[in-house]
GUGU-114778 format. One record per residue (C-alpha): residue in three letters; x, y, z; residue number from 1. Coordinates in Angstrom, 3 decimals, always signed. Layout:
   residuo         xx         yy         zz   num
       ALA          X          Y          Z   NUM
...
//
This chain:
   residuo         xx         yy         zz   num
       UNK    +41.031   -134.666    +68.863     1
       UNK    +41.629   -137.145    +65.588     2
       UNK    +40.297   -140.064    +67.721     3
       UNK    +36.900   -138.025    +68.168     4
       UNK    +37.083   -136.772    +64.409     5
       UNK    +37.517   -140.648    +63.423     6
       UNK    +34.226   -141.701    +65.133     7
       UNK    +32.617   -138.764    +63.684     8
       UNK    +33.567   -139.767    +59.911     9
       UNK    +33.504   -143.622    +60.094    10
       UNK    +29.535   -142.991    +62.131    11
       UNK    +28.833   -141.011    +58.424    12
       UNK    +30.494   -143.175    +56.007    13
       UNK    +29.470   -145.998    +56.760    14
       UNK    +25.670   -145.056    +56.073    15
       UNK    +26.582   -145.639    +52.768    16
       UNK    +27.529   -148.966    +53.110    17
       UNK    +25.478   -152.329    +52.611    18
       UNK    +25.155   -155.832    +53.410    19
       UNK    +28.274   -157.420    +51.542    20
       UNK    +30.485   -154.696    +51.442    21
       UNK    +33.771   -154.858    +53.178    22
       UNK    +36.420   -152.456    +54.870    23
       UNK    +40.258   -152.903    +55.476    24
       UNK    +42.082   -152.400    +58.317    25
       UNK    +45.588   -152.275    +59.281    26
       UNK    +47.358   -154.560    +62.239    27
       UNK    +49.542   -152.127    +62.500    28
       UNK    +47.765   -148.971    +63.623    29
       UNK    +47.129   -147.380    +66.660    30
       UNK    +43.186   -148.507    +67.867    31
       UNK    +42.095   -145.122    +67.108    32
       UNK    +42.012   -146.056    +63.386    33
       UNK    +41.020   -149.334    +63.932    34
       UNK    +38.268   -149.768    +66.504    35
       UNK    +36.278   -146.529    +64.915    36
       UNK    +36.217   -148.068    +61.842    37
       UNK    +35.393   -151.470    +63.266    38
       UNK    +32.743   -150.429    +65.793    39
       UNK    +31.170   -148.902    +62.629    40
       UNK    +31.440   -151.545    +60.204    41
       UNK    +29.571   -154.179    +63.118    42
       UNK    +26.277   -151.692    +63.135    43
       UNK    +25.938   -151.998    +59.564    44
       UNK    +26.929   -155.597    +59.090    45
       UNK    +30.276   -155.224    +57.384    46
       UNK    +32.884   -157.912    +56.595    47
       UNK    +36.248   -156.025    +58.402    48
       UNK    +39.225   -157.535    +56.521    49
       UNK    +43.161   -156.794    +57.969    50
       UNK    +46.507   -156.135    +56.129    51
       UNK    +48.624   -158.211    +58.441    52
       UNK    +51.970   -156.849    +60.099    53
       UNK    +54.764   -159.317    +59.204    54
       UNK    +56.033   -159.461    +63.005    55
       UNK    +59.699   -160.160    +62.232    56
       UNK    +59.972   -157.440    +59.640    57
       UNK    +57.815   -154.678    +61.128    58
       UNK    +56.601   -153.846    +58.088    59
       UNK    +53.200   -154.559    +56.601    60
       UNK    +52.954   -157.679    +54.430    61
       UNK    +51.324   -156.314    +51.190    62
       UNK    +51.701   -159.608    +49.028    63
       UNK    +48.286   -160.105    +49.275    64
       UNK    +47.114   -157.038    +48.922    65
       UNK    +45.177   -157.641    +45.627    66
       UNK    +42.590   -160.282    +47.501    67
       UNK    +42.317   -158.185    +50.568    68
       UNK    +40.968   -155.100    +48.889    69
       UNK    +38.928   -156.472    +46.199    70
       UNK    +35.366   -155.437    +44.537    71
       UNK    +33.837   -155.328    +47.588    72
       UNK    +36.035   -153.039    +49.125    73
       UNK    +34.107   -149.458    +50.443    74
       UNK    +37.272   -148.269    +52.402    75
       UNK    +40.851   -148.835    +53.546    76
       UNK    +42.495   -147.221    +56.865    77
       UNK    +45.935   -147.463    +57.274    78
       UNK    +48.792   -146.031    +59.508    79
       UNK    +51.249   -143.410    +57.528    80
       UNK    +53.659   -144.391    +60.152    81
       UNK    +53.428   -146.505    +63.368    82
       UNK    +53.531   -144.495    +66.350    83
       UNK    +54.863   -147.778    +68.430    84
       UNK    +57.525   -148.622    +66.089    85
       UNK    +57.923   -145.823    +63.484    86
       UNK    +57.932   -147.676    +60.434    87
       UNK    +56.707   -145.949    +57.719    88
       UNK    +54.177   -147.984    +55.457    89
       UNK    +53.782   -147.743    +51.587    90
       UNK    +50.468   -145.802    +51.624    91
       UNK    +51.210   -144.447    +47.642    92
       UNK    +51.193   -148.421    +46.849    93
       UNK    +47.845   -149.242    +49.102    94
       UNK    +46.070   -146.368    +47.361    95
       UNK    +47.140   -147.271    +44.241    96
       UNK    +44.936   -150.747    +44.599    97
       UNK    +42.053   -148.583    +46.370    98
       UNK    +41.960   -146.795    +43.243    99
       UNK    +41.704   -149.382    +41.154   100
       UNK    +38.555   -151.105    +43.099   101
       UNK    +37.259   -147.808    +43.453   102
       UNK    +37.599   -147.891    +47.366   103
       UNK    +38.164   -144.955    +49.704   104
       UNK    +41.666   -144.377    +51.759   105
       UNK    +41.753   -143.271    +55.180   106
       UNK    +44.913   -142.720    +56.651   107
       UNK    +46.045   -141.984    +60.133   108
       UNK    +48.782   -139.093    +60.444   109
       UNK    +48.933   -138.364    +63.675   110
       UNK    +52.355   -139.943    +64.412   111
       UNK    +54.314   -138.676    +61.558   112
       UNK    +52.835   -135.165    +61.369   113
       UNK    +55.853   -134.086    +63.658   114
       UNK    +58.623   -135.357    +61.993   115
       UNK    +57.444   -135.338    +58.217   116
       UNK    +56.053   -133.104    +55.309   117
       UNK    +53.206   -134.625    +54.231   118
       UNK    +51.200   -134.556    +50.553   119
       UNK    +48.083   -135.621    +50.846   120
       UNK    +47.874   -135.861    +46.816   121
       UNK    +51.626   -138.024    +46.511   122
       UNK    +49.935   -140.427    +48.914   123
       UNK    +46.938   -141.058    +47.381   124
       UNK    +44.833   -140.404    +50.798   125
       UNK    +41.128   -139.510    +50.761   126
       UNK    +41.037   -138.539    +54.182   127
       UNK    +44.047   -137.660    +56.598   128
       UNK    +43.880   -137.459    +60.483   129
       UNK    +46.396   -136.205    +62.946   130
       UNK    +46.371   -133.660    +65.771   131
       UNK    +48.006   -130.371    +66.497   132
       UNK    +49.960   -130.957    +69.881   133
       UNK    +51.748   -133.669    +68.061   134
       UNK    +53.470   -131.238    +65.976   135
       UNK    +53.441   -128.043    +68.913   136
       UNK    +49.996   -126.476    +68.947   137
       UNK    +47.341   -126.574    +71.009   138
       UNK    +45.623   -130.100    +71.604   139
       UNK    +42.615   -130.609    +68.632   140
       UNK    +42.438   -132.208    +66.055   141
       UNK    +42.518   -131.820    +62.214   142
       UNK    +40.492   -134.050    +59.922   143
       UNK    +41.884   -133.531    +56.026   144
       UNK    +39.156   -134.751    +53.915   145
       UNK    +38.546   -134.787    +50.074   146
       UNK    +35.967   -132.143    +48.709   147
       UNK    +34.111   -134.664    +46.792   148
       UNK    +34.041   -137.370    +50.233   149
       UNK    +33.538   -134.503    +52.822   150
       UNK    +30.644   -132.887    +50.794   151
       UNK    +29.017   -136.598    +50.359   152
       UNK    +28.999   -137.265    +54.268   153
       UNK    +25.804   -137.898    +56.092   154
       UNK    +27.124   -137.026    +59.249   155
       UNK    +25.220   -136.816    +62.440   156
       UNK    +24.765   -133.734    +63.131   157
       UNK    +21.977   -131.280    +65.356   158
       UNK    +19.543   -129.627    +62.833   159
       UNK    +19.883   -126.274    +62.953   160
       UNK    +24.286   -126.754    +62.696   161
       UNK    +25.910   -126.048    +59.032   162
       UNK    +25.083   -128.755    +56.410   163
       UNK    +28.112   -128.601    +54.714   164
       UNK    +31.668   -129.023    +54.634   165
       UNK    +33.544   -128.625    +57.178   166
       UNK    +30.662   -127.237    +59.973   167
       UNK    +28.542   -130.069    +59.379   168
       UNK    +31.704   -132.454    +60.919   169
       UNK    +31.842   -129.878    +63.890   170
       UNK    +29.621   -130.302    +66.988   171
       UNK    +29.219   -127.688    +69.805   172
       UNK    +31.111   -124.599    +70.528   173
       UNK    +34.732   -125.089    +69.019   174
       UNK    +38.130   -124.983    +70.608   175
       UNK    +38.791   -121.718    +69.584   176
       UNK    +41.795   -121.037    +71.784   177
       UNK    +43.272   -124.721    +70.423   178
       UNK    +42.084   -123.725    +67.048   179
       UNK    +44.508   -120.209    +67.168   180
       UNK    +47.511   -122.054    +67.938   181
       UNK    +47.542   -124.255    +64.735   182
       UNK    +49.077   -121.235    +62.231   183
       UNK    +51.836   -120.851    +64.960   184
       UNK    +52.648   -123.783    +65.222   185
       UNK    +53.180   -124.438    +61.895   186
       UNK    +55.188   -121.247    +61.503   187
       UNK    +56.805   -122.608    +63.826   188
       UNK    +58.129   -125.403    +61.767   189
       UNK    +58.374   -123.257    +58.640   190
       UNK    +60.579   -121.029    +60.648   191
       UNK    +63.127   -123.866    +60.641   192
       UNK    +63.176   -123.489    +56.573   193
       UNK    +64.114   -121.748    +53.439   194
       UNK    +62.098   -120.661    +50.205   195
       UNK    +60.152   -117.792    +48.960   196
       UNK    +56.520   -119.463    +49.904   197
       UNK    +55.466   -121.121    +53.363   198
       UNK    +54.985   -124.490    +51.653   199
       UNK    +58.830   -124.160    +50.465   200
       UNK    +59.560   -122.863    +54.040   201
       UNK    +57.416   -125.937    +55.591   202
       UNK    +58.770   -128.453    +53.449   203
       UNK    +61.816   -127.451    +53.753   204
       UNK    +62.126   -127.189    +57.430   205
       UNK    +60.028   -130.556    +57.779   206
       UNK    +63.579   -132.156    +55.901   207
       UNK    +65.744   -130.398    +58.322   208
       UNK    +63.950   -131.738    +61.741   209
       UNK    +64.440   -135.348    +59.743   210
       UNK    +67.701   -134.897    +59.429   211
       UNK    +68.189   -133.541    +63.154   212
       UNK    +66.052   -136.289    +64.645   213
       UNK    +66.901   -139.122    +62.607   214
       UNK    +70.708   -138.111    +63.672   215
       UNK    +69.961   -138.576    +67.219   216
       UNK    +67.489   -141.848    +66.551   217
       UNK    +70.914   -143.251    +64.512   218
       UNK    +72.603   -142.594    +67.951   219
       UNK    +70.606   -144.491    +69.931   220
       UNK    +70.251   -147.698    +67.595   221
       UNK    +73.787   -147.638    +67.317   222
       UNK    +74.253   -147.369    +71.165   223
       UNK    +71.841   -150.478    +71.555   224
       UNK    +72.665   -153.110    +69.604   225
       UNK    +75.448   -155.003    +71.432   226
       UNK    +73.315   -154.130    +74.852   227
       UNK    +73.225   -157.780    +76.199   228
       UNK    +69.423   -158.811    +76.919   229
       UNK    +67.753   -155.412    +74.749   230
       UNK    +65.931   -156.350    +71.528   231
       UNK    +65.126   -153.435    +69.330   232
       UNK    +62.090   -153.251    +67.148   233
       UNK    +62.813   -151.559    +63.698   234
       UNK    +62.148   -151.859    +59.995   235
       UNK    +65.045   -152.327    +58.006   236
       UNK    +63.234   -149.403    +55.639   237
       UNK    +62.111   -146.053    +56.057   238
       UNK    +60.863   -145.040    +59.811   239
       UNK    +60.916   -142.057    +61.962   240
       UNK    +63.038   -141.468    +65.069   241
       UNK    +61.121   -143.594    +67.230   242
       UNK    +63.039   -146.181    +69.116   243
       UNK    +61.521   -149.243    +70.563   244
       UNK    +63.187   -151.761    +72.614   245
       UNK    +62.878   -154.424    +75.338   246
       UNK    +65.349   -155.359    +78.357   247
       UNK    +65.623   -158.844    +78.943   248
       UNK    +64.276   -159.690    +82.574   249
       UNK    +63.209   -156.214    +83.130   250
       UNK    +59.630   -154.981    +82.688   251
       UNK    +59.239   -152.075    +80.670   252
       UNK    +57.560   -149.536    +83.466   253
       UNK    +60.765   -150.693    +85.822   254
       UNK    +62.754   -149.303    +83.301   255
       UNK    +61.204   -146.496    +82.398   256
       UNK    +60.934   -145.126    +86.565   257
       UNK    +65.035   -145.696    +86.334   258
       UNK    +65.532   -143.499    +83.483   259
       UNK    +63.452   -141.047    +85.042   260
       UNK    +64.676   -140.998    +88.585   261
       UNK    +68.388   -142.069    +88.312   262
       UNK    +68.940   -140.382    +84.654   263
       UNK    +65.966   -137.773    +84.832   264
       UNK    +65.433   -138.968    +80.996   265
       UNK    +61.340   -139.680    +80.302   266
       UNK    +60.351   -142.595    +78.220   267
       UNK    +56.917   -144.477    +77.939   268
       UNK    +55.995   -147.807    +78.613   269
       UNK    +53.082   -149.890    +77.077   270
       UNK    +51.421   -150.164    +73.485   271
       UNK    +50.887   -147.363    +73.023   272
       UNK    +47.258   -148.093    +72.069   273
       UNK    +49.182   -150.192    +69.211   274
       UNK    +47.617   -153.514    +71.114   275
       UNK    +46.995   -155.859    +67.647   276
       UNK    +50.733   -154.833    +67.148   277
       UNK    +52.096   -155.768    +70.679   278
       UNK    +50.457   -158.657    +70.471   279
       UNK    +51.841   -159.714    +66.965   280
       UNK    +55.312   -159.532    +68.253   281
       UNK    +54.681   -160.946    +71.836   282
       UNK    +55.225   -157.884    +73.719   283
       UNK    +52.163   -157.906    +75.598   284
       UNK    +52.922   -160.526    +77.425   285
       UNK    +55.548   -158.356    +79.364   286
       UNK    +53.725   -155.235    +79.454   287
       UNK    +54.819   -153.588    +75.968   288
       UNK    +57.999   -151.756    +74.592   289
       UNK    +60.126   -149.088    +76.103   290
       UNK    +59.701   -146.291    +73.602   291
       UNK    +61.760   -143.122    +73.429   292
       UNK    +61.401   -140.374    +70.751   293
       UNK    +63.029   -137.158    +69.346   294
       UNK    +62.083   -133.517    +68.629   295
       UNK    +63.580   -130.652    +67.181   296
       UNK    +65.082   -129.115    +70.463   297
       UNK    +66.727   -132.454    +71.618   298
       UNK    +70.750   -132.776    +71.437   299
       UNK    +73.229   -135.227    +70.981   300
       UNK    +74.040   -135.448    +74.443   301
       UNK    +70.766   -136.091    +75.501   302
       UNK    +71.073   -139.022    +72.871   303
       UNK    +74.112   -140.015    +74.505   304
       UNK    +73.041   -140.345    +77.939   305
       UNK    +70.227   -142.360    +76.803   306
       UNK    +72.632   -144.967    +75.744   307
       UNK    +74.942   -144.843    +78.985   308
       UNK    +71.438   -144.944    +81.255   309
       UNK    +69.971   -147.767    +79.101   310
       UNK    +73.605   -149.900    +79.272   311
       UNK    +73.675   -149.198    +82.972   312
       UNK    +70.667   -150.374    +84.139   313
       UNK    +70.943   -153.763    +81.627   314
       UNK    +74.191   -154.265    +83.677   315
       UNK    +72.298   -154.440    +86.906   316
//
């Protein structure tokens, strides 16, 4: 999965790093792309530096972005998009300054690989995670890494396995049955486009699920937001059709098992493995958000009854 292929690369990277080198990581992410990094950067000694969340905004707070990836910067992970809240950082403007210190970006796509198109090159990223079942497949994961930066990896690896890119990342006998559901899957999605090549086809049906889910996500905000007692957690810029609120007086797990058994509507309860982030905003203290999501095959109505469940049970 990309949480296994993130040990795997941080474990070989950071043999290349020294005493007084540091790493960046975001506040923001999901622990996956934080702790893998971090538990690397303690056995070699490295300084771990964080872009902080700005907890009112839900956004990252970039002002001092300069300082925080300076000289002695060896790599920068980041969140594309947060898979608690679904704002969608400025990775483009964070690689930008990696370039210019000469630092390497990783960048953690396993949120937004369902509901986006993404270009590794317009980002800026040096290595991309995310995993298949987010976006239909079979569950494995897919590590996206520069030629340059995968062919440079010391990674640990048995003796007689491959020595270079990509085998030398792979351990054991592979996934194969996960590993033949990854072209369907993203036929799948190209299936739900136009043009005359499957990157026009992909792209192209990438912007239509955006415009279906983020539909249904405009639904749902709009639905909430005079809800006595529910606080929503959103960027005011660009995020995908993940909805995160909190009900007043009501834990989030309650509220969840009434959706579910009055409403037959699933939600999830918790962080979401987003903990630095929970606890930045003070929703760990009452066991997380209430988090709901779209797809391509979900319908306005559904959208709609989300709304009458959710007012229902904040009227008691």
């Amino acid at each position: 999965n990309a949480t296994s292929n993130m040990f795997a690369v941080s474990r070989a990277l950071s043999r290349s790093w020294n005493p007084g080198d540091e790493i960046v990581v975001s506040e923001m992410d999901h622990h996956s792309h934080i702790d893998t990094w971090i538990l690397s950067a303690r056995d070699r000694g490295i300084v771990v530096r964080h872009l902080p969340v700005d907890p009112k905004a839900l956004t990252l707070d970039l002002s001092d972005l300069d300082a925080i990836v300076n000289a002695k910067t060896r790599l920068v992970a980041v969140g594309y998009a947060s898979n608690a809240v679904g704002t969608i950082n400025d990775v483009a403007r964070i690689s930008r300054r990696c370039r210019e210190v000469g630092a390497l970006l990783s960048v953690d796509a396993v949120h937004i690989a369902p509901h986006k198109a993404i270009d590794m090159d317009a980002i800026g990223a040096d290595m991309l995670f995310c995993s298949v079942y987010k976006f239909f497949g079979g569950h494995i994961g897919i590590a996206a890494i520069r030629k340059n930066v995968f062919e440079a990896l010391d990674t640990y690896r048995l003796h007689p396995a491959p020595s270079t890119a990509p085998g030398k990342l792979e351990t054991g006998t592979q996934s194969h049955e996960a590993i033949a559901s990854i072209v369907p899957a993203v036929d799948f999605i190209a299936g739900l486009g136009t043009g005359s090549t499957r990157r026009e086809r992909l792209v192209s049906g990438f912007e239509r699920i955006e415009r279906h889910e983020n539909a249904l996500a405009g639904i749902i905000r709009q639905g909430l937001t005079d809800v006595p007692g529910l606080k929503l957690y959103q960027s005011e810029g660009p995020k995908t059709a993940t909805v995160a609120f909190t009900l007043e007086g009501q834990q989030p797990g309650d509220v969840c098992r009434k959706l579910c058994d009055r409403y037959g509507i699933f939600a999830a309860d918790g962080d979401y493995y987003a903990e630095t982030l929970a606890h930045r905003v003070g929703v760990d203290r009452i066991g997380g958000w209430i988090r709901v999501g779209f797809a391509p095959y979900n319908t306005e109505e559904e959208a709609e009854l989300l709304v009458r469940a959710v007012r229902e049970i904040a009227a008691g």
